[in-house]
N, C-alpha and C positions, 0 to 999 in steps of 0.2 A: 458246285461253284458258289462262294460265297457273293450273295446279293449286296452290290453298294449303299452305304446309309445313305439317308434322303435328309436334307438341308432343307426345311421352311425359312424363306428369307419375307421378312414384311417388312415394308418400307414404301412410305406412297411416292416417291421418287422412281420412275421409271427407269431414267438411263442409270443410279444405284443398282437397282434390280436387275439389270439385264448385265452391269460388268463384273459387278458378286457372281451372277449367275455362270457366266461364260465362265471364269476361274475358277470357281469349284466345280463343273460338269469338266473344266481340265484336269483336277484334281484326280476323277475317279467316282466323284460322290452325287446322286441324283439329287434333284434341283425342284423342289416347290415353289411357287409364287404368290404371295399376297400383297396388296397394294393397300389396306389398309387392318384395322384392327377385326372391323364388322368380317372379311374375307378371311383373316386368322383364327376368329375364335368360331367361325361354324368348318374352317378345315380340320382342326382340331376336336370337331365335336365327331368328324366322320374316321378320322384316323390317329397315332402318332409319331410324327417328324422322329427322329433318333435326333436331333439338334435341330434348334430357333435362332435365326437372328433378328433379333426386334429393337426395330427403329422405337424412341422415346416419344419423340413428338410426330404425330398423327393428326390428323386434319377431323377424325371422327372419336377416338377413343386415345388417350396418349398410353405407350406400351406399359409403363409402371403399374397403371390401373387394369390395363390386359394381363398383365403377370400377376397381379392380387387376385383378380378373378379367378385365374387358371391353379393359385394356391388354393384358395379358398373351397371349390368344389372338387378340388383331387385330382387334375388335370397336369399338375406341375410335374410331371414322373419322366421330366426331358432335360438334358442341361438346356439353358437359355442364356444366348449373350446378346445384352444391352449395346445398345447404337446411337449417337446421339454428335451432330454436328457443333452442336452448342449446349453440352451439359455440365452439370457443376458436380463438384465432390459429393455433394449432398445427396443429388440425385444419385448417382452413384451407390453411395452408401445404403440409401435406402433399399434399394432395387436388390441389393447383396443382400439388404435383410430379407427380403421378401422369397426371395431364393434363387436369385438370380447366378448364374458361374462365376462372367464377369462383365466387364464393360469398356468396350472397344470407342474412340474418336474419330471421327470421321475428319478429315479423309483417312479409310483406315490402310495401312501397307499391308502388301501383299503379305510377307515374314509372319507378319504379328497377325494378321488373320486365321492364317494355315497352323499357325502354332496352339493359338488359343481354340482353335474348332477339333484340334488332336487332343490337347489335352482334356477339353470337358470329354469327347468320346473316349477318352482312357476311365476319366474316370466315376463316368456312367458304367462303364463294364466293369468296375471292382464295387462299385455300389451294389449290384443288381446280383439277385440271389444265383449262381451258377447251378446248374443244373451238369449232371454228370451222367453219360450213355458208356456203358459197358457190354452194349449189344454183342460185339464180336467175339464174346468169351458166353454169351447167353442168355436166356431171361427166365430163369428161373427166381426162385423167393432166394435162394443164398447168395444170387449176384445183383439184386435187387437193396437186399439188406447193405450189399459191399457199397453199391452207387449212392445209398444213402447215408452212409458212415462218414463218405469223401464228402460228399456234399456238404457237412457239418463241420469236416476241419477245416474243408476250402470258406466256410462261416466264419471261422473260428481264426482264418488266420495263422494257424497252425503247420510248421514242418511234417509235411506226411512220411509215415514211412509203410511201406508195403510189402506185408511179408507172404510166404506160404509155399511149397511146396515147389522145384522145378516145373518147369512147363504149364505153369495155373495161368500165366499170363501177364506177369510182370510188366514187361515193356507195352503191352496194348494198353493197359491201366496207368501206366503212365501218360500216355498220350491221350488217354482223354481226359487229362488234364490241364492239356495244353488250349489257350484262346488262340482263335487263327488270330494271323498277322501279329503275334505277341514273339517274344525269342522263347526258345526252347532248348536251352543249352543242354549238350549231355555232357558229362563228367564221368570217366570210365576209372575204374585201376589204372595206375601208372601215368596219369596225366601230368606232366610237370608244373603245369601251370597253378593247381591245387595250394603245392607248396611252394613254388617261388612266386608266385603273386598275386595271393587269392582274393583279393579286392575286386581286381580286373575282374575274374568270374560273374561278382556282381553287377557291377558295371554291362556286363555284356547280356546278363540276363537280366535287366531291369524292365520292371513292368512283365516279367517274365515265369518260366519255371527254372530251377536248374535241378537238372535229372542225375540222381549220382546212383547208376547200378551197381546192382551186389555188392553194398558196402563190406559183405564180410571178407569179402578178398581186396580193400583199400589195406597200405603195410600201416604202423601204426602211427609214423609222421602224417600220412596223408588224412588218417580220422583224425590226429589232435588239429589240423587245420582243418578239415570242414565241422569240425566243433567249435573255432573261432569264429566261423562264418555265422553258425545259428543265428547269433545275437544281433546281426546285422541285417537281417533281410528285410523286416518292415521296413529299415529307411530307401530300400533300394526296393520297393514294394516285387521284392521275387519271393518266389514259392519254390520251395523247397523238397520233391519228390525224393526219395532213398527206397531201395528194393534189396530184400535180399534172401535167398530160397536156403541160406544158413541157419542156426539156431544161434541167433545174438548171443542172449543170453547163455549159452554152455560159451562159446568165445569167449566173452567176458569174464565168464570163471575160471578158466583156462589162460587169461592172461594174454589173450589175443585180438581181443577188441579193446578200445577204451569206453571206461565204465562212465564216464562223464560223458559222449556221446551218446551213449545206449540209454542215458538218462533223461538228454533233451530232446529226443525222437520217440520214445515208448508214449509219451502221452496222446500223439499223433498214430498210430499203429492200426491200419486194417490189414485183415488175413483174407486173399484169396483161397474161396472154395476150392478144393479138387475136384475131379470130375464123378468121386464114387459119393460124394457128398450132394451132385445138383444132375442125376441120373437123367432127369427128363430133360434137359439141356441137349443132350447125345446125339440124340437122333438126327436135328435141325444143324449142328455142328458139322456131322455125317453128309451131310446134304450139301451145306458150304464148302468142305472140302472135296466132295468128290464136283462139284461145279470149276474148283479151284483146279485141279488137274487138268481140266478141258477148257481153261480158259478161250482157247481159239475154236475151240470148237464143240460147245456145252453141249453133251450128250442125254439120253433120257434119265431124269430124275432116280438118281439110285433108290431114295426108298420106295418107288414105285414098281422095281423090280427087283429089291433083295426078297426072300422070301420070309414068311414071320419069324421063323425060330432064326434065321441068322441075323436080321435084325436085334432079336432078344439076345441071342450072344453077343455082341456087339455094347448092347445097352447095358448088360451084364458084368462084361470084364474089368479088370480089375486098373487097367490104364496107368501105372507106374509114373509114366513120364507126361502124365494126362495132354493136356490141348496138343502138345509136340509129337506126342506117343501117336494118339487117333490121329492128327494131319499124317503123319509117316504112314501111318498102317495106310490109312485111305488112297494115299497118293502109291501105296507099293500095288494097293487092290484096281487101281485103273490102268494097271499094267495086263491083266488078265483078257486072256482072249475070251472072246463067247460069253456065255452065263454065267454068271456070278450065283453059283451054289449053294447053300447052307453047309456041306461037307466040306466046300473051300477053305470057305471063312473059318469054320471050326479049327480046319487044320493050321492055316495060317496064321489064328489066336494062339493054338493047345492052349494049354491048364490055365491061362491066363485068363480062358472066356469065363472061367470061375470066378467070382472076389474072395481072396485072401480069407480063409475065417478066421485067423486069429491077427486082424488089423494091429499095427505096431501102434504103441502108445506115443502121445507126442511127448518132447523133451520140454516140458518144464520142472515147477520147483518140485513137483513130486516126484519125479523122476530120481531123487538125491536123497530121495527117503527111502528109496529101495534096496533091500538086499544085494550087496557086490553081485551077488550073481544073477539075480535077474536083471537087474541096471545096465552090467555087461550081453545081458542076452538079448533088453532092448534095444539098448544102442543096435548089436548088430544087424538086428534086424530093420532098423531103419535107415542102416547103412545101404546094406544090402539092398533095399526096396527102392531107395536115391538112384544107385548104379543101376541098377535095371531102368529107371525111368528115364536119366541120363544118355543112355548107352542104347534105350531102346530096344531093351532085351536082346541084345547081342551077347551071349553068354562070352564071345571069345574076345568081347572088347572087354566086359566087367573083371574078368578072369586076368584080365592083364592088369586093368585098373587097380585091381585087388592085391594083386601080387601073391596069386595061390593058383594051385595048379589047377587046372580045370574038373580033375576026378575031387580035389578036395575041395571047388567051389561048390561043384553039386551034395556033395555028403552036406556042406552046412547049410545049403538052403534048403535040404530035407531036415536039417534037423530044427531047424529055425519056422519051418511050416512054411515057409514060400513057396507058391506056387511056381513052376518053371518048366518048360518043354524042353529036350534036348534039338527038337530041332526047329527051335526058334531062330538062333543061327545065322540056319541052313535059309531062311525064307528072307532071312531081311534084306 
């Protein structure tokens, strides 16, 4: 549950204090009191308000020289709006220099109070450095480095875009880049509103993200309008999320993405790790989704009862369709009566519990520098390794996807070196 910001209102007017107070504890938002400056600056010295409203004139200290103070030793790290029954422009002014938000007249209306107390808390939160948790994908150093990559564009201001492999975790990486109570538009393929009135999108995401999944499947009206958008988003201060578990780049050469898009996104670009990339992650993953099966009814900690060698196979395989791949296996595995075996699991992996030795190369620019025939043999194979992690190792769904017959799927993934069970199947 997210905790309400707390309001320090000072003001040596009692009946001020207590109907400020009463309308923003209506509001939602907790309620500090000061009745003068002396009770402001030692509140301040024990904690910090997320918002100030300070009264100008004071009977001990007047608030302009409270607010010099609170600049002056480093204290100023709050928006603060100025209050004043009888203030002048000057005042004003000054207090703006000093660092103040803004500066409200008493008697102030209700509207312009609730307005200007949203907007400095917007935008205190786009000031303040965002911190970014990728827990639910793991904490290893390669999801560690990912949290820290965002964090720097989310600095920077910058359209992210998020690529990497099916099932790394796209959409969880998206959301944690969302601020509660901020909009969080999603934008899918085929949305019409894209192209007939991509304005509104911003509009509706302002102070926001807008989330555009698997841009490589947008047709290509729909990328030249969210390439119109880029150049828009600072004034509509939205953020800009794109994901896509395609090779942009091969698209682009192919004539299938726009190259003017894939130009203003690449400089924003983190890759999630797969799972054969951040091993020790595995385990504790294992853990949350065999929890996640029994949600009604959490059962004994699995790794406290698999035994070591099926744990190490586990930790071992080779996971195609990674985070979707393992939640599927686990949630197939809390199907199982009785003991949970090392011979089960084995079986329920095959060749899979192995990793691939001859990992597919990924498709970039080196990729075009290769021999027609090996180019063609990687590609297939990181065709081939997609559909498996896709499909879940269903051979009789890849086989269909593939449009080959199932005797001559299997001849190419022997001859491609992929690993494969025949009765993989048979178990899903």
């Amino acid at each position: 549950m997210v905790q309400a910001k707390e309001v320090l209102i000072v003001d040596d007017e009692v009946g001020i204090r207590e109907l400020l107070s009463e309308i923003l504890q209506d509001e939602g938002y907790r309620v500090a009191l000061a009745e003068n400056a002396g009770e402001a600056r030692a509140y301040r010295q024990r904690q910090q308000p997320a918002l100030v409203l300070l009264d100008i004139w004071m009977p001990d200290t007047d608030g302009v020289t409270l607010l010099r103070e609170w600049a002056a030793n480093g204290q100023l790290t709050m928006p603060v709006v100025m209050m004043s029954g009888h203030g002048t422009i000057e005042t004003a002014v000054d207090a703006t220099r000093i660092g103040a938000f803004d500066f409200l007249e008493k008697p102030v209306g209700l509207q312009k109070l609730l307005s200007t107390i949203a907007r400095a808390l917007k935008s205190a939160a786009v000031q303040e450095p965002r911190r970014v948790s990728l827990a639910p994908l793991g904490a290893s150093t390669p999801i560690r480095d990912t949290e820290r990559g965002l964090e720097q564009l989310l600095a920077g201001r910058r359209p992210i875009l998020i690529l990497g492999e099916p099932g790394t975790g796209h959409d969880l990486a998206a959301q944690a880049l969302h601020v509660p109570e901020a909009p969080f538009v999603t934008l899918a393929a085929g949305t019409q509103k894209l192209v007939a009135s991509p304005l509104t999108l911003l509009e509706e995401a302002r102070d926001g993200v807008l989330y555009c999944p698997e841009i490589g499947q947008y047709s290509r009206i729909e990328q030249k309008s969210l390439a119109f958008l880029v150049p828009k988003l600072d004034k509509h201060n939205v953020t800009l999320v794109a994901t896509s578990s395609d090779a942009l780049g091969n698209l682009a050469a192919e004539g299938k993405f726009d190259a003017a898009l894939l130009a203003l996104l690449s400089a924003g670009t983190v890759m999630l790790p797969p799972l054969r990339k951040r091993r020790e992650d595995i385990p504790p993953l294992i853990e949350r989704y065999w929890r996640e099966a029994f949600a009604d009814d959490p059962p004994t900690p699995l790794l406290a009862a698999l035994p070591p060698a099926a744990l190490t196979a586990l930790s071992n395989a080779y996971w195609p369709g990674n985070l979707d791949h393992l939640a599927s296996f686990i949630a197939n595995l809390a199907l199982v009566p009785g003991e949970i075996t090392t011979e089960h699991v084995k079986r329920v992996l095959g060749e899979a519990a192995t990793p691939n030795t001859a990992p597919a190369p990924e498709i970039t620019s080196r990729f075009f520098e290769m021999p027609l025939r090996e180019a063609r043999e990687a590609f297939e194979r990181i065709y081939f390794e997609q559909l498996l992690g896709r499909e879940q190792s269903n051979m009789s769904k890849v086989a269909e996807r593939a449009g080959l017959e199932r005797t001559h799927l299997y001849r190419k993934l022997k001859q491609l070196n992929i690993r494969f069970s025949r009765r993989t199947d048979e178990t899903a």
